[in-house]
C-alpha positions, -999 to +999 in steps of 0.1 A: -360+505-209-385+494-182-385+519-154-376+501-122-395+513-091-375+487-068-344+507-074-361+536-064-380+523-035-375+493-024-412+494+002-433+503-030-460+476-027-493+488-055-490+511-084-506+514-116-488+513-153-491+506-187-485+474-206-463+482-238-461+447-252-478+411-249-455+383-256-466+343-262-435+321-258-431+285-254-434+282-218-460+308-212-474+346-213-449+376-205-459+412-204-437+439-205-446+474-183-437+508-187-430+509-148-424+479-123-416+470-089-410+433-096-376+426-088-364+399-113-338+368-107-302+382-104-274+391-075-283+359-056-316+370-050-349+351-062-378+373-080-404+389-067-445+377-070-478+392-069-505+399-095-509+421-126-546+428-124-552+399-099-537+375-125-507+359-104-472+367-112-452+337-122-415+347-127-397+379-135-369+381-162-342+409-168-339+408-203-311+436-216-324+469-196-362+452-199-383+433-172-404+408-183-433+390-165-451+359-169-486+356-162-508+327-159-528+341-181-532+374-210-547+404-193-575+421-211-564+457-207-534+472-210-536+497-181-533+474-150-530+475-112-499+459-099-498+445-063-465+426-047-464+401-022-450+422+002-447+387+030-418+379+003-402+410-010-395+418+030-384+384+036-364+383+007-348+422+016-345+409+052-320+380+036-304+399+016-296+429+040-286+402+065-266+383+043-245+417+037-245+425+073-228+387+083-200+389+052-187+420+066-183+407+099-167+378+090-144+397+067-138+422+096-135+397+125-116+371+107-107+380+074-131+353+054-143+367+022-175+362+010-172+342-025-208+326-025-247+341-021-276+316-022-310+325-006-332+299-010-365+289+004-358+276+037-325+288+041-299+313+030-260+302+028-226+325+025-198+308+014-164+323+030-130+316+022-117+296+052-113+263+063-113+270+105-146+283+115-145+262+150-178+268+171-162+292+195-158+316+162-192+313+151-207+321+184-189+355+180-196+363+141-235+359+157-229+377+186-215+406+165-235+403+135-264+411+157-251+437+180-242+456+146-282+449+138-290+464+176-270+496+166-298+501+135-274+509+114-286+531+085-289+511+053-287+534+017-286+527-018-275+545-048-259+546-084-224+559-084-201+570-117-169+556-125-153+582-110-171+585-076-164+544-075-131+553-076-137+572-043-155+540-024-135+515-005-151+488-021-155+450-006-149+439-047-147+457-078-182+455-097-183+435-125-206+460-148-189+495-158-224+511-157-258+514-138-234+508-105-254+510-075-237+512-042-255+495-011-241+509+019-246+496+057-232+532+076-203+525+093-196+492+081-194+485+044-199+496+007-208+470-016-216+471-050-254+451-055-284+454-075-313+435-053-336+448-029-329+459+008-340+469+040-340+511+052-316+502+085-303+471+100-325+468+127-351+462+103-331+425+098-345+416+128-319+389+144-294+367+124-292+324+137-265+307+125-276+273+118-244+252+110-213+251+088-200+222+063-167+224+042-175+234+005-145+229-021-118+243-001-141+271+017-168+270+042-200+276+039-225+288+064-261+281+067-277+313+082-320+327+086-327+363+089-361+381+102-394+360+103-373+330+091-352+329+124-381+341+143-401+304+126-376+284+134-368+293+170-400+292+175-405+253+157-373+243+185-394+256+210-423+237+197-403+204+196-385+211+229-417+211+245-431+179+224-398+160+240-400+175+273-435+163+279-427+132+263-401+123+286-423+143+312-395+163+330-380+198+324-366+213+293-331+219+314-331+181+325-339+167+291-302+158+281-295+144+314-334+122+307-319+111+268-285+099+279-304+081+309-331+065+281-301+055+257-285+039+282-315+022+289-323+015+254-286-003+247-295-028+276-324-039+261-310-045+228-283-066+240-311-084+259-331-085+230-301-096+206-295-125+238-330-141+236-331-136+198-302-162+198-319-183+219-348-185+198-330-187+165-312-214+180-343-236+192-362-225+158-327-244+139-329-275+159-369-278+155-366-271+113-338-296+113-362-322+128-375-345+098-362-326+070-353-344+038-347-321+009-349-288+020-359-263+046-382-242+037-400-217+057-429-190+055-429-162+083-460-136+087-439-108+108-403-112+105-377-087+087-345-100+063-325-093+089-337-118+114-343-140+079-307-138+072-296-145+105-315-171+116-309-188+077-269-186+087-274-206+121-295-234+105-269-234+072-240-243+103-261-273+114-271-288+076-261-291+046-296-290+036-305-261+008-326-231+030-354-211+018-372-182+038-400-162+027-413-130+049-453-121+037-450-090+053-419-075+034-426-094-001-385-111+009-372-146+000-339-156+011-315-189-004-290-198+017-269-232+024-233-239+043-214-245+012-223-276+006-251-276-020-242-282-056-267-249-063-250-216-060-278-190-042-270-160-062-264-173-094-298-189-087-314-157-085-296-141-111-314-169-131-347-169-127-357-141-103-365-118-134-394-140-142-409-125-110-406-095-106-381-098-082-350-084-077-318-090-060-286-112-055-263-124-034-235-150-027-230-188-035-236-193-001-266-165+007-290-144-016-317-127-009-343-113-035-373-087-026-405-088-046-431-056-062-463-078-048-470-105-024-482-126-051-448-122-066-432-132-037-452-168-032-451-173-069-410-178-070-412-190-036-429-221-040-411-223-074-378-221-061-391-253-035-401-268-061-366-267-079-346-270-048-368-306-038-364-317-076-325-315-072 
C-alpha cells in the first residue's frame, strides 16, 4: 500500500522516494512510489500535478490502497525527487475547504443538504436540496459563509474507528467502513472526506457566490473560493473600468448611461427599420421595371435577412420567379407570390446538393447557403438559367 503523505500533511510540497514498480499501459507510463503526496481523482476533487524527477505528472489514479502516476515519459532511476504544483494543490484545498464551509451554512441557515460536489476549472458548484434560493437568501448564506471564514476557524483531519464514528454527529454516514477520516471545521461541522484541505478557514480566503440554476428538482449553486474569487473580482473590475471609460462617465452612473444608450439605440432601429422600407420599397418598383422572366439579383454587402425581406415585398408586386444572391455571405434566396408553377424549396431540395449548398424552404420562399463563393455563383446563375428556360 502506497504511503500517502497528503493524508498526513496536506502543505507537503518536495520529498524524495522510491519507485517500486514501472508500468507501460495503453494510454501511457504509470509509476508506482513507496511514498506520495499526489492526491489522486476521488471525493469530488481533481488530482494533483507536478513532476517526478522534472518529468511532468500527468494524472494520478487510486487503484485499491495503490497510487499510480502517469508520466510523460519512464524515469531512469528509481530514487526520484518529487515536486507538486503547490499554485493547484492550494487552489484545489481552498475549494474544497470552502465548498465544506458553504454546505454547512446552507444546511444550518436553511436546511438545504448538500447532495452534489463538482470543482472544476473555472468554477466550483454545490448542489442543495431546495427549490427557493431567492436572492435575498443567497446574499445571507455569503454574508455568513464568510463571517464563519473571518472567525479562522480551526480546520483538522483525522481517521476515526467505527466506534469513535459512532460518537460524531455526522452531516452523512460514510460510505466506506474503514480508513474513515473525519474533516472537521471547529465549531461548525464533522464530515466524513478523503481530499485535501486547508489548516483553518481563514486560509479560504473569501467565498463569491456567482449565480444559481434549478438542477433536477434541486438547486445548484455556482460558487469561487481564494485566488479564484480574488481573479474574478478583479476581471469585473477590469471590465467595469473598460465600460466606464467607454461610455466616459463614472462607474456609479453607468446603469443610468446603458438604459440612456438603449433607449437611444431602439430609436434608431425603428428609424433604421423606417428607411429600410423605403428603400426596399423603391429597389421593388426599379427591379420590376423591364423584367420579363425573372428577377434576378446580385448584392456585394447585404445579409439574408434584408434578402428575405426585401424578396417578400417584390413577390407582392409580381408574379415573376425572384432570385437573390449575397457574395459576401455565399446566400441565394428563391422566392415568388404563389404564383409560379416552380415550388422554391422543393427546387432546392433538388438540385442544391450538386453545389455544395445547403438549405430549404417553402413553396413560396427558400433560401440555400453555400461552403465557397464559387459555389454560390455556380448554382446561382444555374438556377437563372432554369428559372428563364421555364
Amino acid at each position: 500500500m502506497t504511503n500517502k503523505l497528503y493524508y498526513k500533511n496536506a502543505y507537503q510540497q518536495e520529498w524524495q522516494t522510491t519507485i517500486i514498480q514501472k508500468m507501460e499501459r495503453e494510454d501511457g507510463q504509470y509509476v508506482l512510489l513507496e511514498k506520495t503526496a499526489f492526491y489522486p481523482h476521488g471525493g469530488g476533487q481533481p488530482c494533483d500535478a507536478g513532476n517526478i524527477n522534472g518529468i511532468p505528472v500527468l494524472d494520478v489514479l487510486l487503484e485499491e490502497d495503490e497510487v499510480l502516476h502517469k508520466l510523460a515519459r519512464m524515469p531512469e532511476d528509481t530514487q526520484v525527487n518529487c515536486k507538486l504544483d503547490w499554485q493547484l494543490r492550494f487552489d484545489h484545498m481552498q475549494q474544497h475547504s470552502g465548498q465544506h464551509l458553504l454546505s454547512a451554512v446552507c444546511r444550518d441557515l436553511f436546511g438545504a443538504n448538500t447532495v452534489s460536489f463538482h470543482l472544476g476549472t473555472d468554477y466550483c458548484t454545490i448542489d442543495v436540496e431546495t427549490q427557493d434560493l431567492e436572492p435575498s437568501k443567497l446574499a445571507a448564506i455569503e454574508i455568513e459563509v464568510n463571517r464563519k471564514i473571518y472567525e479562522n476557524r480551526s480546520i483538522s483531519s483525522y481517521f476515526v474507528t467505527p466506534e469513535e464514528l459512532a460518537l460524531l454527529p455526522l452531516v452523512k454516514q460514510p460510505k466506506v467502513t474503514k480508513d474513515i477520516r473525519i474533516v472537521e471545521i471547529s465549531g461548525v461541522e464533522y464530515n466524513a472526506c478523503g481530499g485535501t484541505h486547508v489548516s483553518s478557514t481563514g486560509e479560504i480566503g473569501m467565498i463569491k457566490l456567482l449565480k444559481t440554476e434549478k438542477q433536477k428538482g434541486n438547486i445548484r449553486i455556482y460558487f469561487l473560493c481564494g485566488f479564484r474569487a480574488l481573479a474574478e473580482f478583479n476581471e469585473n473590475v477590469r471590465i467595469l473600468g473598460a465600460v466606464s471609460g467607454k461610455f466616459n462617465t463614472g462607474r456609479d452612473e453607468i446603469m443610468d448611461r446603458i438604459t440612456k444608450w438603449e433607449h437611444e439605440h431602439k430609436l434608431v432601429q425603428t428609424e433604421l427599420a423606417g428607411l429600410k422600407e423605403k428603400l426596399d420599397e423603391y429597389l421593388a418598383q426599379d427591379m420590376l421595371v423591364g423584367s420579363q422572366e425573372v428577377i434576378a439579383q446580385q448584392f456585394d454587402d447585404t445579409s439574408l435577412k434584408d434578402m428575405q425581406n426585401l424578396s417578400t415585398k417584390v413577390a407582392s408586386k409580381t408574379d415573376l420567379p425572384i432570385l437573390f444572391l449575397s457574395t459576401s455571405e455565399n446566400k441565394v434566396v428563391f422566392a415568388h407570390s404563389g404564383q409560379y408553377a416552380q415550388a422554391c424549396g422543393a427546387f432546392f431540395k433538388a438540385h442544391l446538393g450538386n453545389y455544395n449548398g445547403k438549405g430549404g424552404g417553402s413553396d413560396k420562399l427558400a433560401q440555400a447557403g453555400f461552403t465557397s463563393s464559387e459555389d454560390a455563383l455556380a448554382f446561382y446563375n444555374f438556377a437563372v438559367a432554369q428559372l428563364r428556360g421555364k
